[in-house]
C-alpha positions as a Markdown table, in Angstrom:
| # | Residue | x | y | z |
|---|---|---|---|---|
| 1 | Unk | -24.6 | -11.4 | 1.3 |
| 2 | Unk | -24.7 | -8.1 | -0.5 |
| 3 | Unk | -26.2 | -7.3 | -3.2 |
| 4 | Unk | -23.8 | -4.9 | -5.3 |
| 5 | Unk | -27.0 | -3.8 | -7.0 |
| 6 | Unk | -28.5 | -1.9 | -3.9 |
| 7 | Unk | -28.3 | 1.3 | -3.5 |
| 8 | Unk | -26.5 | 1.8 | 0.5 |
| 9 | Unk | -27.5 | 4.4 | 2.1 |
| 10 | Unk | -25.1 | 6.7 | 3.9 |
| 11 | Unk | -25.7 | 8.6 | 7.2 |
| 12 | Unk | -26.0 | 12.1 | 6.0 |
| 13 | Unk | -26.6 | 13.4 | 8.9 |
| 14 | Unk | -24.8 | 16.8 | 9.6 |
| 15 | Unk | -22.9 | 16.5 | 12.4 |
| 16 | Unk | -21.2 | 13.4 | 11.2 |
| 17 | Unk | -20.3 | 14.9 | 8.3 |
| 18 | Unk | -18.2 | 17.7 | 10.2 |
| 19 | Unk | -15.6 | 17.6 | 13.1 |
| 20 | Unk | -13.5 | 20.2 | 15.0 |
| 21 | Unk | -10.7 | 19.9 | 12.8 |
| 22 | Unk | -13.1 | 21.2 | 10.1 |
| 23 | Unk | -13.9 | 24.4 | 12.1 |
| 24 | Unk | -12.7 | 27.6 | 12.4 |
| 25 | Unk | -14.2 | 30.1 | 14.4 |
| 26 | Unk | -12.1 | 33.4 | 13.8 |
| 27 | Unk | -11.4 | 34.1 | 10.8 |
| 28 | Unk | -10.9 | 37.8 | 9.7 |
| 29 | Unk | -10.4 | 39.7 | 6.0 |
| 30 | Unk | -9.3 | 43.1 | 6.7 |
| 31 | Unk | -10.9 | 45.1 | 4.4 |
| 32 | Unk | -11.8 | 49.1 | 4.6 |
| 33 | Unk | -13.7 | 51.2 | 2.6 |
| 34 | Unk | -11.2 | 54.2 | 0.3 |
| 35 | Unk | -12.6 | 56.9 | 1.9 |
| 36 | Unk | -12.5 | 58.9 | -1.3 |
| 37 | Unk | -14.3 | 56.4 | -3.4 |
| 38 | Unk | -15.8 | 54.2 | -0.8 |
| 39 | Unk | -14.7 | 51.3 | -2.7 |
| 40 | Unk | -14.0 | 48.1 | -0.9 |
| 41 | Unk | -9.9 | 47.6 | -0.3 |
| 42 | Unk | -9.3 | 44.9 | -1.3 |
| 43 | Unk | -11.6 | 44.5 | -4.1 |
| 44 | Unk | -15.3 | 42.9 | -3.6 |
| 45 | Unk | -13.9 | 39.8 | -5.9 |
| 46 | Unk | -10.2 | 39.6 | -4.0 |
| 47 | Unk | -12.3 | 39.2 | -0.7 |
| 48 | Unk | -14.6 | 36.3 | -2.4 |
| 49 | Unk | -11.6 | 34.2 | -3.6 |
| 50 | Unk | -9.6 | 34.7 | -0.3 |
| 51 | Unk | -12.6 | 33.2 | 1.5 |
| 52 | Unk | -13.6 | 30.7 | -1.1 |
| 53 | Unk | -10.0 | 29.4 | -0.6 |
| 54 | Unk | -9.9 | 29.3 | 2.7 |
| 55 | Unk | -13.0 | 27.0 | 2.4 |
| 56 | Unk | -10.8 | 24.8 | 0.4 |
| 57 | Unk | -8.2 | 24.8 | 2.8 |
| 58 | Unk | -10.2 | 23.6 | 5.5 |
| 59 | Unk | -11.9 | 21.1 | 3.5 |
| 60 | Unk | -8.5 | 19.8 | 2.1 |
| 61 | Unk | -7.8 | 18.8 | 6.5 |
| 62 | Unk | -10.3 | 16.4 | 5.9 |
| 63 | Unk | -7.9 | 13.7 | 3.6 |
| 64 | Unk | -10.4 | 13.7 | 0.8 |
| 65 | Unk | -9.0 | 16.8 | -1.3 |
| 66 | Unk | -7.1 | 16.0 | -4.2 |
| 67 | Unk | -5.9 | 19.3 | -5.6 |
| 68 | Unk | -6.5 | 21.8 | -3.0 |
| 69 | Unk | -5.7 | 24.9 | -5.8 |
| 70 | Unk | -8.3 | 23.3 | -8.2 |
| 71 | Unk | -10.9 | 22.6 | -5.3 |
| 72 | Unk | -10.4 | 26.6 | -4.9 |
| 73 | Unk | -10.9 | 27.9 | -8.3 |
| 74 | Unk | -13.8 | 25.0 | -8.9 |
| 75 | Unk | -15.8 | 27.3 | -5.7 |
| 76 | Unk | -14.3 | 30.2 | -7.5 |
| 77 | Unk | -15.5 | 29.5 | -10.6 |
| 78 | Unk | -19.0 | 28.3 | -9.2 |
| 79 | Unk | -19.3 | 31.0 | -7.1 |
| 80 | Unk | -18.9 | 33.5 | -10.4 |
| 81 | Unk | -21.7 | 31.8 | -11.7 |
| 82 | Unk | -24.5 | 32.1 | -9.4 |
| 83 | Unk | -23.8 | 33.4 | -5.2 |
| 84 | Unk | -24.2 | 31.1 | -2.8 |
| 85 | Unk | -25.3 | 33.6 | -0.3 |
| 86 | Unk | -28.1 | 32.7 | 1.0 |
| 87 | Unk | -29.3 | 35.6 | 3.4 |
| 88 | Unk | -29.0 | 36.3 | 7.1 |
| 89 | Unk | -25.2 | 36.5 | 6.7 |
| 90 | Unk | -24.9 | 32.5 | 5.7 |
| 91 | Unk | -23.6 | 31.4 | 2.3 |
| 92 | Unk | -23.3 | 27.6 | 1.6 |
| 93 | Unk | -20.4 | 27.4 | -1.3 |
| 94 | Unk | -20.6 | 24.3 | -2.8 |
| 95 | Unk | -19.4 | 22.5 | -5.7 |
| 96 | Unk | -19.0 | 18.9 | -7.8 |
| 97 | Unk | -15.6 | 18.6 | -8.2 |
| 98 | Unk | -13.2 | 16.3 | -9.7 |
| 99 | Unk | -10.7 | 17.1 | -6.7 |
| 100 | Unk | -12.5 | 15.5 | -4.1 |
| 101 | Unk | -12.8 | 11.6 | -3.1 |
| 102 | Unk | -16.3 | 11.8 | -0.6 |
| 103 | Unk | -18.6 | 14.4 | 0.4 |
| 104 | Unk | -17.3 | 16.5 | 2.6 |
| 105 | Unk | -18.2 | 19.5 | 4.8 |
| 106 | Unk | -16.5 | 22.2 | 6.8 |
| 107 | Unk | -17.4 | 25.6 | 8.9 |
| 108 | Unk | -15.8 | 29.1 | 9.1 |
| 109 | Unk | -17.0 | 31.2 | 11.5 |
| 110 | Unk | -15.6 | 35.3 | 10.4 |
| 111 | Unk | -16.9 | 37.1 | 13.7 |
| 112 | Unk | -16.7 | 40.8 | 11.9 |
| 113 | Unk | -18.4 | 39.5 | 8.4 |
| 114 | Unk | -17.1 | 39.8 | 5.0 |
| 115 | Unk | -18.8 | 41.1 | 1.8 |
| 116 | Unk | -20.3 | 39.4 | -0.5 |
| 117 | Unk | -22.0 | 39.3 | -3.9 |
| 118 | Unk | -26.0 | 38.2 | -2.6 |
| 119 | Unk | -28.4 | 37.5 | -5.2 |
| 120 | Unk | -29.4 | 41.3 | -5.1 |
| 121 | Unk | -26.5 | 43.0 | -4.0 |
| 122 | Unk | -23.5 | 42.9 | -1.5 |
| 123 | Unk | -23.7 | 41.6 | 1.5 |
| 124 | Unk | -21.9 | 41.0 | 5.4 |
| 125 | Unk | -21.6 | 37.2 | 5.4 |
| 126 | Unk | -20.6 | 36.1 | 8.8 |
| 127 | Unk | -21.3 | 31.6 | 8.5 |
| 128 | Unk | -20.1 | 29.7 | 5.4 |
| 129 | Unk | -21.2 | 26.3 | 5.3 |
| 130 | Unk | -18.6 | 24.6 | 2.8 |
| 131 | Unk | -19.9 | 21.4 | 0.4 |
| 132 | Unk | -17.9 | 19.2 | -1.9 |
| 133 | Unk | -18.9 | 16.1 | -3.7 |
| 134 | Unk | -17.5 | 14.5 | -6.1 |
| 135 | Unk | -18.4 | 15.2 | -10.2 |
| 136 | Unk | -19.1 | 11.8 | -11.0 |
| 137 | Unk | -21.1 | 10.8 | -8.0 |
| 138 | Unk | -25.3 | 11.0 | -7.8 |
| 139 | Unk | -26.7 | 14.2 | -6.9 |
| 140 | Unk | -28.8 | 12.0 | -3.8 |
| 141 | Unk | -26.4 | 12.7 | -1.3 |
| 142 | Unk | -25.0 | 16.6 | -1.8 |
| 143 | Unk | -28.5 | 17.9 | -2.2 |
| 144 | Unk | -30.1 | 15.6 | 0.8 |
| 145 | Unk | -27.6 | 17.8 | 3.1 |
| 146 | Unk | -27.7 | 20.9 | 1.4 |
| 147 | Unk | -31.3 | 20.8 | 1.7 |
| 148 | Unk | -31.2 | 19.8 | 5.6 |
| 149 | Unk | -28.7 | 22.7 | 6.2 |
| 150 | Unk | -30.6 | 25.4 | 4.8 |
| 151 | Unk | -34.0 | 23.9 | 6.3 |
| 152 | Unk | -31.8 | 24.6 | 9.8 |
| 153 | Unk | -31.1 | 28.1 | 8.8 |
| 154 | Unk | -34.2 | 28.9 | 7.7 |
| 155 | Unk | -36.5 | 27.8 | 10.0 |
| 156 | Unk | -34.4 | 27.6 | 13.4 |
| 157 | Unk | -34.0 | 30.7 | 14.7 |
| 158 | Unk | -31.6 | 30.4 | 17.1 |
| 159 | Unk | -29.2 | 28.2 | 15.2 |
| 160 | Unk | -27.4 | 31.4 | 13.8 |
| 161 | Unk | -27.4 | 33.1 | 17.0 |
| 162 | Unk | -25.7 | 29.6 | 19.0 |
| 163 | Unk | -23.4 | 29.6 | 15.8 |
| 164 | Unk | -22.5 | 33.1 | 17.1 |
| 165 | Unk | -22.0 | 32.0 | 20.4 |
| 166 | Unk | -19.6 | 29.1 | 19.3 |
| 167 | Unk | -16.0 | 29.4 | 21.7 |
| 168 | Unk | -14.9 | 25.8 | 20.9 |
| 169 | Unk | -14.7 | 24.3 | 17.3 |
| 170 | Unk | -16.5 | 20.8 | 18.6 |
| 171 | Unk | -19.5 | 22.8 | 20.1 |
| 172 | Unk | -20.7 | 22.8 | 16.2 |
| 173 | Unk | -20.8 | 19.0 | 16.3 |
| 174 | Unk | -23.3 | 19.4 | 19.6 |
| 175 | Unk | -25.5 | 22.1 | 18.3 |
| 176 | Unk | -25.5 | 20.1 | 14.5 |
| 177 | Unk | -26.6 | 16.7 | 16.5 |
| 178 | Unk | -29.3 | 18.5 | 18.4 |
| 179 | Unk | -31.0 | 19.6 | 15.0 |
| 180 | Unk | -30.9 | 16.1 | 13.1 |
């Protein structure tokens, strides 16, 4: 009989967490620098929110995603507050929302990078690693696989370069259950 007192612990491990549909390999922004101010066209912050929508889009494939808009201006919004870029051309954007059911997870893959706000300063970000949980829900679970995620990046060196390689969305799931 269970015990509705005990905590049940969920497999959390990556590559159950994400499936093809939740994958997309080539995306592009196409953005050029004015060659007379050598601004970004469009603008540094257009180029985050395009990309931080997409994210939501993807993740909103997965059933879980109650407002799709608000999941976007939630990453939006958190992103505004501190980057999730990471380094090596990964950022992890991630966010408690209330427009989300589960923890969920997706991958976009853009092949020619995009620009991002870093930490320090812009950057070509190439792998975003999307995270959702829900507001109300423990912390346990969205920081156990943030934390394994970036432990991959950080200290597997050829995970980026086999996320590079990537021709088929469900070659993610392989390379993910490898590293678990």
């Amino acid at each position: 009989m269970d015990n509705p007192g005990r905590n049940i612990s969920r497999d959390l491990r990556l590559f159950r967490l994400i499936s093809p549909e939740l994958v997309e390999l080539w995306e592009y922004i196409d953005w050029e620098k004015d060659e007379q101010t050598g601004e970004i066209s469009p603008s540094l912050d257009e180029i985050t929110e395009s990309v931080l929508r997409r994210v939501a889009e993807v993740l909103d494939r997965t059933g879980l995603i109650t407002n799709v808009k608000r999941l976007g201006d939630e990453l939006i919004y958190r992103e505004s507050q501190a980057p999730t870029v990471i380094g090596n051309g990964v950022a992890i954007p991630h966010v408690r929302s209330k427009n989300t059911r589960d923890l969920a997870m997706c991958f976009l893959r853009y092949p020619d990078g995009v620009p991002m706000l870093g930490a320090q300063n812009v950057e070509i970000v190439s792998f975003f690693f999307g995270i959702v949980t829900p507001i109300f829900e423990s912390d346990t679970d969205y920081q156990k696989v943030y934390r394994k995620l970036l432990e991959i990046i950080m200290k597997d060196d050829l995970f980026l370069e086999k996320l590079t390689e990537i021709n088929e969305p469900g070659e993610i799931v392989r390379i993910l259950k490898l590293r678990s």
